[in-house]
Structure formats: structure tokens, C-alpha cells
C-alpha positions in Angstrom: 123.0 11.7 121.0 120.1 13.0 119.5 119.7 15.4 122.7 123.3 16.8 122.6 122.0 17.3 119.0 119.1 19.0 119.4 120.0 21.5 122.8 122.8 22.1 120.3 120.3 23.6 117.7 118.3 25.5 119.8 121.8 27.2 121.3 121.9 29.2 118.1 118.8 30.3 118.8 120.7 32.7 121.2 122.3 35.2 119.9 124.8 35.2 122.8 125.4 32.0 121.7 125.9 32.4 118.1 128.6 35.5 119.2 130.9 33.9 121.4 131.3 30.9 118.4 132.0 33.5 115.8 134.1 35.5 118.0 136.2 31.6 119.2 136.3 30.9 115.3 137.9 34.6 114.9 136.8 37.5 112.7 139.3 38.0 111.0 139.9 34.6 110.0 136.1 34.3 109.0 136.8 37.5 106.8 139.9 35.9 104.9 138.3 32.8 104.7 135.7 34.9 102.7 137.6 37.3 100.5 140.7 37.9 98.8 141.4 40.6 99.6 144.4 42.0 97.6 144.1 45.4 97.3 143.3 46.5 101.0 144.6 45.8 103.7 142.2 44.6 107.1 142.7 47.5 109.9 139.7 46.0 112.7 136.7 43.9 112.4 133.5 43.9 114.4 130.9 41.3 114.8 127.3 43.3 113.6 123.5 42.1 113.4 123.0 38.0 113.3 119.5 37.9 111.1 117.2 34.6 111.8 118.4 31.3 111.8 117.3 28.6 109.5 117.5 24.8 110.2 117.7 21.9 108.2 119.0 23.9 104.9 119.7 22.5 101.2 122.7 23.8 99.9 125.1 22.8 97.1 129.1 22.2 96.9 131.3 25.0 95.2 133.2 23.1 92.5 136.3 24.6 92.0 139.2 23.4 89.3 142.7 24.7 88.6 144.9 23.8 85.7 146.7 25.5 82.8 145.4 26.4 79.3 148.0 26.3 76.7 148.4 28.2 73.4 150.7 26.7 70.9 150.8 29.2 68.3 152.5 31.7 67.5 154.2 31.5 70.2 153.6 29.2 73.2 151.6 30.3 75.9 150.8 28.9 79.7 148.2 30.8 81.5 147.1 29.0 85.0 143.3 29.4 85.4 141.4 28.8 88.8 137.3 28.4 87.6 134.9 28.4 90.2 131.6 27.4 89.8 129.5 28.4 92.6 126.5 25.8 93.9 127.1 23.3 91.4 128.9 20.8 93.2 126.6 17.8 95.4 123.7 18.8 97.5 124.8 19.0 101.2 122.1 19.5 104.1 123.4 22.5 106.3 121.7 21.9 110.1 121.8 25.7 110.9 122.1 28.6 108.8 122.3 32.3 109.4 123.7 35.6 108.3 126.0 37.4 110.3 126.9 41.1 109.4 131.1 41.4 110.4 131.6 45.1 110.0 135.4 45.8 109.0 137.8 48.5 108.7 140.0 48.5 105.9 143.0 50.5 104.7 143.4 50.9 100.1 146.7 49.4 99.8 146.6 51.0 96.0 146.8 54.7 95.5 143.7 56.0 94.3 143.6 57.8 90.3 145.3 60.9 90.1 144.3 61.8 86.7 143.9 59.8 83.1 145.6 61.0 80.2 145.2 59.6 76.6 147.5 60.2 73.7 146.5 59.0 70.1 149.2 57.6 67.8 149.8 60.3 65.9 149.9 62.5 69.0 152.9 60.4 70.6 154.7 59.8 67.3 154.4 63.5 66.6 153.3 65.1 62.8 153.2 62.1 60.6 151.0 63.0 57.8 151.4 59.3 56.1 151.6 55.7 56.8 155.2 55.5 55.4 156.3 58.3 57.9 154.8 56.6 60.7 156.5 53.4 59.6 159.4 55.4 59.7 159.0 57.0 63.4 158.4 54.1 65.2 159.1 50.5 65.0 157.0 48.8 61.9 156.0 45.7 63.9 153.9 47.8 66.2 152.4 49.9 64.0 151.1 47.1 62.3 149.8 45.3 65.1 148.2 48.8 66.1 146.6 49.2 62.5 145.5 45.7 62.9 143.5 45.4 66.5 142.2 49.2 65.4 141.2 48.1 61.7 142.9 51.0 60.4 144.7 51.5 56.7 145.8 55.0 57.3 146.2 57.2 59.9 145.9 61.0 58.1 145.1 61.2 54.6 147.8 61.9 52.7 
């Protein structure tokens, strides 16, 4: 056994070798195995450079934990959370490491920014001059919470 094992190792030595695994594993399953991608879309990949090889490599677990956080007040909340903690998990001994460049073709699935415009308070509610008149033009509740997260008494002086 300890042959097999060790004419195994020095196989990935070759870099013809090391290319027809990737390319039986498949790139593009290597590449979504890799990222999550969301907002492109994966038009071709390509296998690039293979850098050298290391043997006998330390290396530690991911840890990763999903669950819910709740918030009971004021109102209830559920937000799902996914943490994940990269090498913190148990030590693992890798037998051959290397990096492989995969060189990809990708398509933006989201549009890119047009243009950004910002409008104030007072711009969207139009010519308030006072807090009661901007109580008055929109719904109290949010100017309130507005005032609030922007530590603001007044908009205008009066």
C-alpha cells in the first residue's frame, strides 16, 4: 500500500497529471464549490498556471454554524444566520497541496449604476419651514423615527 501511496504523490508532481484530475473533477463544479456566486452568472472556465506542490500540509477545519437569532421586542424578529469561521475547526494533515489558477468568464447578472440621486427631507416633503408642518405633510410616525436615527429636533428654524 505504501507504494500505490507514494507513486501516487509523486504523480502530482506532473502537471499533466494534476490537469486531467481537475479537468475529471470539472471546473465548473470546482468554481461553485468555491464561490457563491449570485450576482453573475459563469459563461466558460479555463484551467491556468498550477504553482508548486507541497506535501504533508497542516491545515485546519472550517467550522461553520446555522441557526436563528430572535428579537422579542418590539416586535418579534427571526433572522437566520450562517457564521463561518474559517481555520478554526480540528487540525487535518493535507498529503498534497497546490494552487491552481481556473481562469473564468463571467456575465453581471445585475445592471450596473446608472446614476445616484439623493433627496433630503425637506426636499421630498417640499417647503416645510417647521416641525409641525412637516408633521403635517407626511405621516408622524416616520418623521419621528427619521428625527430619531438622525438626532435631529428641527428640521428649519422656524
Amino acid at each position: 500500500m505504501s507504494a500505490f501511496v507514494d507513486a501516487t504523490l509523486l504523480r502530482f508532481a506532473q502537471d499533466a497529471f494534476v490537469t486531467d484530475l481537475l479537468n475529471g473533477l470539472g471546473l465548473t463544479a470546482i468554481f461553485n464549490a468555491t464561490f457563491d456566486a449570485t450576482d453573475i452568472a459563469l459563461q466558460s472556465t479555463a484551467l491556468g498556471s498550477i504553482s508548486a506542490r507541497s506535501y504533508k500540509v497542516p491545515t485546519f477545519e472550517t467550522v461553520r454554524s446555522n441557526g436563528t437569532d430572535e428579537r422579542t421586542s418590539p416586535d418579534a424578529q427571526r433572522v437566520q444566520k450562517e457564521r463561518i469561521v474559517p481555520r478554526s475547526g480540528r487540525l487535518e494533515w493535507v498529503d498534497v497541496a497546490f494552487d491552481a489558477v481556473l481562469n473564468t468568464k463571467v456575465q453581471t447578472l445585475v445592471a450596473p449604476l446608472q446614476s445616484v440621486t439623493s433627496q433630503t427631507l425637506e426636499q421630498k416633503l417640499g417647503g416645510i419651514s417647521s416641525m409641525n408642518r412637516c408633521r403635517c405633510r407626511s405621516k408622524s410616525s416616520n418623521v419621528e423615527i427619521f428625527n430619531s436615527a438622525n438626532r435631529a429636533s428641527t428640521i428649519l428654524g422656524a
